[in-house]
N, C-alpha and C positions, 0 to 999 in steps of 0.2 A: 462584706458589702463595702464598697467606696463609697467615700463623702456623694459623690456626685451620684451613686445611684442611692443613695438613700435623700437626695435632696429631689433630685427626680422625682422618686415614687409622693412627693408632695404636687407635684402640678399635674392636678385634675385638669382632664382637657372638659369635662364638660362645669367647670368653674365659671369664675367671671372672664367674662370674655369684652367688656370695654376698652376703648384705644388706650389711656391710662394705663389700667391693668394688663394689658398686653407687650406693652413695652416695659413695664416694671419685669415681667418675665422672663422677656427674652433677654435682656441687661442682664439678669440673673446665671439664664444660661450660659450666656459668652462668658462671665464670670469663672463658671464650672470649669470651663473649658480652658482657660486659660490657665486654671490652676493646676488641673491635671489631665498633660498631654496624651492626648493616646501614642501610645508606643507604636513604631514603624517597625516591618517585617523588614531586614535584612533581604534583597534579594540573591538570589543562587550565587555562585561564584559563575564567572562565562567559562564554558569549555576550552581546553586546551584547542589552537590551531590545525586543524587534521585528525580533530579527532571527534568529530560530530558525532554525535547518536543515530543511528539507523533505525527506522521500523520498517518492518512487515505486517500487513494489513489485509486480513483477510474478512471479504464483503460477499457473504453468501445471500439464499435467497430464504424468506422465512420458512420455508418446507423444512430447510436443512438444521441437523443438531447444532453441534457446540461449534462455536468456532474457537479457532484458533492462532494465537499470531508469536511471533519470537523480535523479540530485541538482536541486530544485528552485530558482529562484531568489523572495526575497521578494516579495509581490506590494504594494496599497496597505496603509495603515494602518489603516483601516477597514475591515478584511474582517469585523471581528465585529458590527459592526451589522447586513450581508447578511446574514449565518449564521443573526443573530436573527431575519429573515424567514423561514426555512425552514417548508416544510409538509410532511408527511406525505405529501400524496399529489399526483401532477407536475400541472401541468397544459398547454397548447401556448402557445407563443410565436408573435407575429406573424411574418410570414417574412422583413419588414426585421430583427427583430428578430433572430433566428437569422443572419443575413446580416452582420450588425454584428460579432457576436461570432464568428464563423466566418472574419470576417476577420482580427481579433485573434489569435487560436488560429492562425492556417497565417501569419502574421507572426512568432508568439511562437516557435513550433517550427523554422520556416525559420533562424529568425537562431541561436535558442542548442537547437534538439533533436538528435538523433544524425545524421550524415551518412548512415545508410542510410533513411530516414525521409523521405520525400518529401513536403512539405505539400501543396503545388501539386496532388498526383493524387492525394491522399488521397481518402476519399467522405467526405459526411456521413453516417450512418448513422445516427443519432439526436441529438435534444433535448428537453427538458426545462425548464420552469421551476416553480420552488420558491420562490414569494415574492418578490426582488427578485432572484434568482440564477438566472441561466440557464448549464444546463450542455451540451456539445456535446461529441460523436464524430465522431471521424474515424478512418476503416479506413484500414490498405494493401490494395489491392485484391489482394497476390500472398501476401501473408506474416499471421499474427494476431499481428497491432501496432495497435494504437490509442493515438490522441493523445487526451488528456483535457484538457477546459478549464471551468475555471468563470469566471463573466463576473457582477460588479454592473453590473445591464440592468433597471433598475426600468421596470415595461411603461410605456410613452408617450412615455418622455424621448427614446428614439433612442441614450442611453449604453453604452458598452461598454466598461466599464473587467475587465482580466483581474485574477482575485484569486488562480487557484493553476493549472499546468498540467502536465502531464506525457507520456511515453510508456511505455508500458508493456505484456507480451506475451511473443512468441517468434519466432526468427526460424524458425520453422516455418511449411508453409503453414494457410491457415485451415482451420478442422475443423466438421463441423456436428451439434447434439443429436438425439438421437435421439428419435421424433415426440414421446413422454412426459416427456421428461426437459430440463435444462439444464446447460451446462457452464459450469465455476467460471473465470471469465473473469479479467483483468485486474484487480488491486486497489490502492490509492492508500491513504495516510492521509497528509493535508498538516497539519504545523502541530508545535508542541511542546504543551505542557499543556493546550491547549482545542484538538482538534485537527478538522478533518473529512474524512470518506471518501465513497471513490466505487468503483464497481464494476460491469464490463461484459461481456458475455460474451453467448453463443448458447442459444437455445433451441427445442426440438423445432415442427413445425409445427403438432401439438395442446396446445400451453402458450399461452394467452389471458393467463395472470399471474402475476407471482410478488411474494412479500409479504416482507420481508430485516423478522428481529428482530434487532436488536442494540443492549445497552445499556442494555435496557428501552423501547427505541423499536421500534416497526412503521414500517415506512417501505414504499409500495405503489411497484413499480419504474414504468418505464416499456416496454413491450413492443409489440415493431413487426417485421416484417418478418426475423423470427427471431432479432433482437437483445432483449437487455435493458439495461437501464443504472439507475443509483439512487444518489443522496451524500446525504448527512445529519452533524450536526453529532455528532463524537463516535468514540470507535474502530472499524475493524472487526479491530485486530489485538488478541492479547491483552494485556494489560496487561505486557509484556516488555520485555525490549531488543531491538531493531525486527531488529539485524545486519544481513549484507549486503542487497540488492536480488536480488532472482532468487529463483529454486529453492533450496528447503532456506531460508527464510525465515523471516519468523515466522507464529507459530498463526492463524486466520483466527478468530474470533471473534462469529462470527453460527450463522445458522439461516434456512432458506427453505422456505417454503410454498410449492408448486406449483399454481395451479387451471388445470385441462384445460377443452376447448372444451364437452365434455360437462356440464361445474360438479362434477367430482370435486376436491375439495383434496386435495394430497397433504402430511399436515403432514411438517416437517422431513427433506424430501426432501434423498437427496445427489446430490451432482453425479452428471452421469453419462460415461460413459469417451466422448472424441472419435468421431465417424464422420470418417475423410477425405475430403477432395476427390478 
């Protein structure tokens, strides 16, 4: 016990309490204090330049088991010149092209992603290009895990250089939206101060599209075969401290429009509660 906590456990707060005696007190205290300083935590050392820490964050719905998220590793240096190719709205990639980067992606996760995570039987379940950036999915065909990869794959070259990737989900099985609706899937934000996100998830059999604001950007997803998927340069979390990976995470930071097969928009539609398998 220090002087000052044993002189402490002397002032009774339901003592004398006269203006006198109160100031006799607190002169006491400042005393303490000045005698012995509390010691300062050293803060971290700052990251090297280019070598920001990455998360992958995955925000399921509470139906869903365990989540799950991974610490990413750097990718090349020039990721921000692909980012500056980004468009608005996806368009398709050749099938070599997809094929390139899909090798990349079940190479990258095979060597450093979770041991329950099987790249090899993963599916592709969607792609995407945005400018010089092609992005790829991959399911477990048993559980709602997906592996996320972005690849600089400028169309022609045949290049597939990986620039961010991750896993992210639950180890629950997969769930499907209900025919109007989409559920709020897997989400990513790679990078420190200029950062970018991705985000993947199910959608109802009458959802033809969905439109992500965030940021002051509209970004038009990509929709297939009950999936959707969309990254753009920028947050999707709120401006916070990121905390753990998984459930009880941080705020999600967008807004989506739904348009039905009919051409009803739904604006700023929210997710909608899982159907199981």
């Amino acid at each position: 016990m220090t002087a000052t906590d044993a002189a402490l456990r002397t002032l009774d707060a339901g003592g004398p309490t006269s203006p006198a005696e109160r100031a006799r007190l607190d002169a006491r205290i400042e005393r303490m204090l000045a005698a012995e300083p509390v010691p300062v935590l050293a803060a971290p050392a700052p990251a090297r330049p280019g070598r920001r820490p990455r998360r992958v964050l995955a925000l399921v719905g509470a139906a869903a088991a365990i989540a799950v998220g991974f610490v990413l590793v750097p990718g090349p240096g020039d990721r921000h010149a692909a980012w500056a190719t980004w468009t608005p709205t996806p368009s398709a990639a050749a099938a070599s092209e997809v094929a390139a980067v899909v090798e990349e992606c079940r190479a990258r996760v095979d060597r450093h992603g979770p041991a329950t995570f099987d790249a090899a039987a993963a599916t592709v379940v969607l792609s995407e290009r945005r400018g010089d950036v092609l992005a790829v999915i991959l399911r477990d065909p048993a559980r709602d895990l997906s592996a996320q990869c972005l690849a600089d794959a400028p169309a022609g070259t045949g290049a597939a250089d990986l620039l961010e990737w991750g896993v992210a989900g639950s180890e629950g099985p997969p769930a499907l939206a209900p025919a109007r609706g989409f559920l709020e899937g897997s989400m990513a934000q790679f990078g420190g101060d200029e950062p970018v996100s991705l985000t993947d998830g199910a959608v109802g059999q009458d959802v033809v599209g969905l439109t992500i604001h965030a940021g002051g950007r509209r970004v038009e997803a990509t929709v297939q075969d009950g999936r959707y998927t969309a990254w753009w340069p920028g947050r999707i979390f709120a401006d916070e401290d990121a905390g753990p990976s998984g459930a009880g995470g941080p705020r999600p930071d967008f807004t989506v429009d739904v348009t039905l097969r009919d051409g009803t928009v739904i604006r700023d539609a929210p997710p909608s509660r899982p159907i199981w398998r």
